[in-house]
N, C-alpha and C positions, 0 to 999 in steps of 0.2 A: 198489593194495595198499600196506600202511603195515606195516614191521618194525620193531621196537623188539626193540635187542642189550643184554641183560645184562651188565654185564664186570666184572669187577677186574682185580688185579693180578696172576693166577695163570695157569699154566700149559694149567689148562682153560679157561678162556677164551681165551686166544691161540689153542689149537687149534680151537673153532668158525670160525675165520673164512675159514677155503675153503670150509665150507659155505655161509656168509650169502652170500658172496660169487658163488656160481653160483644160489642160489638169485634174490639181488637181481637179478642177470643177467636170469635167465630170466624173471623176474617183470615187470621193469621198477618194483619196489617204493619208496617212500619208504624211507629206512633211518636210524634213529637210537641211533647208540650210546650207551649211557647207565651211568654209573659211580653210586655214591653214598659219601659221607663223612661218617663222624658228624658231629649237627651241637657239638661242641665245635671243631669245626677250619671253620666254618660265616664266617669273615671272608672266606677268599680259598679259588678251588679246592685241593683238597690234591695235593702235586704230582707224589706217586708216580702217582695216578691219571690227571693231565693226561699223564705220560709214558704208562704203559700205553695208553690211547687215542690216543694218537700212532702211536706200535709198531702198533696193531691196525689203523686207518686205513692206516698205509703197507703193511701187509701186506695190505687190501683191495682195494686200485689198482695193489698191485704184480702181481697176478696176471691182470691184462689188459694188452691194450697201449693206448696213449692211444688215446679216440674209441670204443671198444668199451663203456664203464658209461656210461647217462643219468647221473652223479652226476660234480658236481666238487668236489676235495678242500675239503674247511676248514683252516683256518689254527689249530696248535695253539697259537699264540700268541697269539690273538686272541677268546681266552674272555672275554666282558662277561657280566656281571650282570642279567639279565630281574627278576626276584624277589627278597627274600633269601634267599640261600642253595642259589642255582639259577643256574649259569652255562651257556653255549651258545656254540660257533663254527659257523659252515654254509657249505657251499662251494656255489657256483653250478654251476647247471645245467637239466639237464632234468628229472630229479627229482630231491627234498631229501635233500640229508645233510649229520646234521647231528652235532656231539660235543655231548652233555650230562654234566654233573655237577651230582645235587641235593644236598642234606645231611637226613640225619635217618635211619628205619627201613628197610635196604635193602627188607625186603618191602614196605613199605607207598608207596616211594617208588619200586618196579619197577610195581608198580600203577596207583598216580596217575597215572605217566603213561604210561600204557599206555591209560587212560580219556580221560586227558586228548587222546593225539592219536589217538583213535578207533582203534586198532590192528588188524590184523588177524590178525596174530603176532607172539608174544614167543620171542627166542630166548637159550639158554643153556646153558653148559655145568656141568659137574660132577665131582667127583673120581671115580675110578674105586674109591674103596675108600670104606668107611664108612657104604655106600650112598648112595653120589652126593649131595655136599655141598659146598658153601663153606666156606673154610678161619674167615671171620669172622661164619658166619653161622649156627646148625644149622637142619636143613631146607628152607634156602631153598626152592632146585628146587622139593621136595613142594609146598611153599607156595604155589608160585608157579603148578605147575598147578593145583593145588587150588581156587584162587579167582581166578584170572582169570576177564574174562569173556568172552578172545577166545580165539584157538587158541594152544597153548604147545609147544613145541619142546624140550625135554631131550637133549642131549647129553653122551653119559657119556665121560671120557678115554679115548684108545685102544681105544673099542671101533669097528667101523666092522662096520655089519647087514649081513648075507647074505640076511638075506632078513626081511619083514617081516609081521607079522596083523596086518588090521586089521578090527575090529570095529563092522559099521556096524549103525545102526538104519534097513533099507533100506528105509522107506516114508516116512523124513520127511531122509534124510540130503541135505546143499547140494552143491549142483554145486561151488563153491569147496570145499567136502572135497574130491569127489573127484581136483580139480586139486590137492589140493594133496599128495595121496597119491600122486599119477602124478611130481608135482617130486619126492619125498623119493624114488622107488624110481628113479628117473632119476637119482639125484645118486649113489646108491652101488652102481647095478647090480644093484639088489637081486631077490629071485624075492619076489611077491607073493600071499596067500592071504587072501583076503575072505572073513569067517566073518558068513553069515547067524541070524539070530536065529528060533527057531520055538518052539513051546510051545501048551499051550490056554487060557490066558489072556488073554485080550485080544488075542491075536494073531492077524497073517494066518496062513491055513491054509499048509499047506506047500509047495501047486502055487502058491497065489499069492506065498510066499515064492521060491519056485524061477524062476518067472517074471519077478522082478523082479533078482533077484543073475542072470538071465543076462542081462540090462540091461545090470547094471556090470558082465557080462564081457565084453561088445561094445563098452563103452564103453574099458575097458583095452587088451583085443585091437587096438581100432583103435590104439592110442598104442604099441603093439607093447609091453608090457608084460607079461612073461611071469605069467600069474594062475591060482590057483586057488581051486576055488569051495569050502566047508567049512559047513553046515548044523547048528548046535548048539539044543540046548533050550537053555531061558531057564533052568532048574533048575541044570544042567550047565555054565553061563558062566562063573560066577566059579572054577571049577578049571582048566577050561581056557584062559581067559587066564592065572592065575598059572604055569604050565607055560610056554607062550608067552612069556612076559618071561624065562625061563629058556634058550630056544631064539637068540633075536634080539630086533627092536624090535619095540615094541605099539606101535597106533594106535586112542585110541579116538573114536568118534563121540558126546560128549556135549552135543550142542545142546541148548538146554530144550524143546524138546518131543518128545528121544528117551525113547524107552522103558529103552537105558544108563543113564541117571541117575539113572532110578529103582530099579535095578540095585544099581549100581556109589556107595558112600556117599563121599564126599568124603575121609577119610580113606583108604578102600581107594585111590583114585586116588593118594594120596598114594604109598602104599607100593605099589602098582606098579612107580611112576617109581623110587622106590629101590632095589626087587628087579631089573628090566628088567636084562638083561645087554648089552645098549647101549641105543641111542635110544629115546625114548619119545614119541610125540607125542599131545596129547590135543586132539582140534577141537571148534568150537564155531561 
């Protein structure tokens, strides 16, 4: 697994990083944290940011004790030049981590390299007011779920879920979702409620709906994951997730060839993640 950390120099980002941090744990993930600086300041890394990724790294290693993270530290002094306008330090180990700083568009350069190292989660956080924003950016976050093309992680400051929906399309949703839903409700303790999808469109009927979410309850159950099962029309979705971001975190399943997608329009996703009354995570 490959995580790529959004940061700046804010207070919500500092707070993501006990999550990255048990998350990378439990994963055994690639982890790369990644800053961006306009490119006016594009000669050398800018150096507010080299400190914040200092701060975040030592706050990532500080919360194990030595030999417990595959990853060993990088050297924040030791940022060279790959590119123009792209610097990196990487610490030895068993798996990579690494500090990056690119220059240019934060969304388009949270992106690039999210493509570039094949990613399989982006993670970030966001202001608790405003509807969950960057202080340099507007709409990052939205953005950043909205078009990625791997699974994105939103976390909102100070909110911490009690309990989570997620909304699968459960005839075509990846075993890596559901691992990765069993990590997020393992990380905050959370009670969990799988909301199957049914309607007369195109879709399976409701015994073979039923049949299939008692699947992922067996599959949950065995992870000892306290879960419940929820059955919505497809007409009925988009009210009832907006509810649900009002409750805790949403999770939604939109891989391309879920039935969500066709659903759920890119901009809605968008303003989910900003309405969501904490976490939002949206897989792929």
């Amino acid at each position: 697994m490959k995580i790529l950390i959004a940061l700046d120099a804010n207070s919500y980002s500092a707070e993501i990083i006990s999550d990255v941090t048990k998350l990378a744990a439990n994963t055994w993930a690639d982890v790369t944290m990644l800053a961006v600086q306009s490119r006016g300041e594009a000669e050398c890394p800018d150096a507010t940011l080299v400190k914040a990724l200092s701060s975040n790294q030592k706050n990532f290693f500080a919360q194990y004790q030595g030999g417990e993270l595959p990853h060993g530290e990088a050297n924040p002094q030791g940022f060279m030049q790959t590119t123009p306008g792209v610097w990196q330090t990487s610490g030895s180990g068993r798996k990579e981590f690494t500090l990056k700083i690119r220059s240019g568009e934060p969304i388009k350069e949270i992106l690039a390299e999210a493509g570039e190292r094949q990613c399989d989660l982006i993670i970030l956080g966001c202001s608790k007011d405003n509807g969950c924003q960057w202080d340099a950016e507007i709409d990052l976050p939205q953005k950043i779920a909205r078009d990625a093309d791997c699974s994105v992680l939103v976390i909102k400051e100070g909110r911490i879920p009690k309990n989570i929906t997620c909304c699968l399309d459960q005839a075509m949703v990846s075993q890596e979702s559901l691992e990765m839903v069993s990590q997020i409700v393992n990380l905050h303790q959370a009670d969990l409620k799988i909301v199957g999808l049914t309607g007369p469109k195109g879709l399976p009927g409701k015994g073979e709906v039923e049949k299939k979410m008692q699947e992922i309850l067996h599959y949950y159950t065995a992870r000892k994951v306290t879960t419940l099962i929820k059955l919505v029309d497809n007409e009925d979705l988009e009210k009832f997730v907006e509810r649900a971001t009002r409750e805790g975190m949403i999770a939604l399943w939109m891989g391309k060839k879920s039935l969500l997608a066709k659903i759920f329009s890119k901009d809605l996703i968008g303003k989910l993640v900003a309405t969501s009354n904490s976490s939002a995570l949206i897989l792929r």
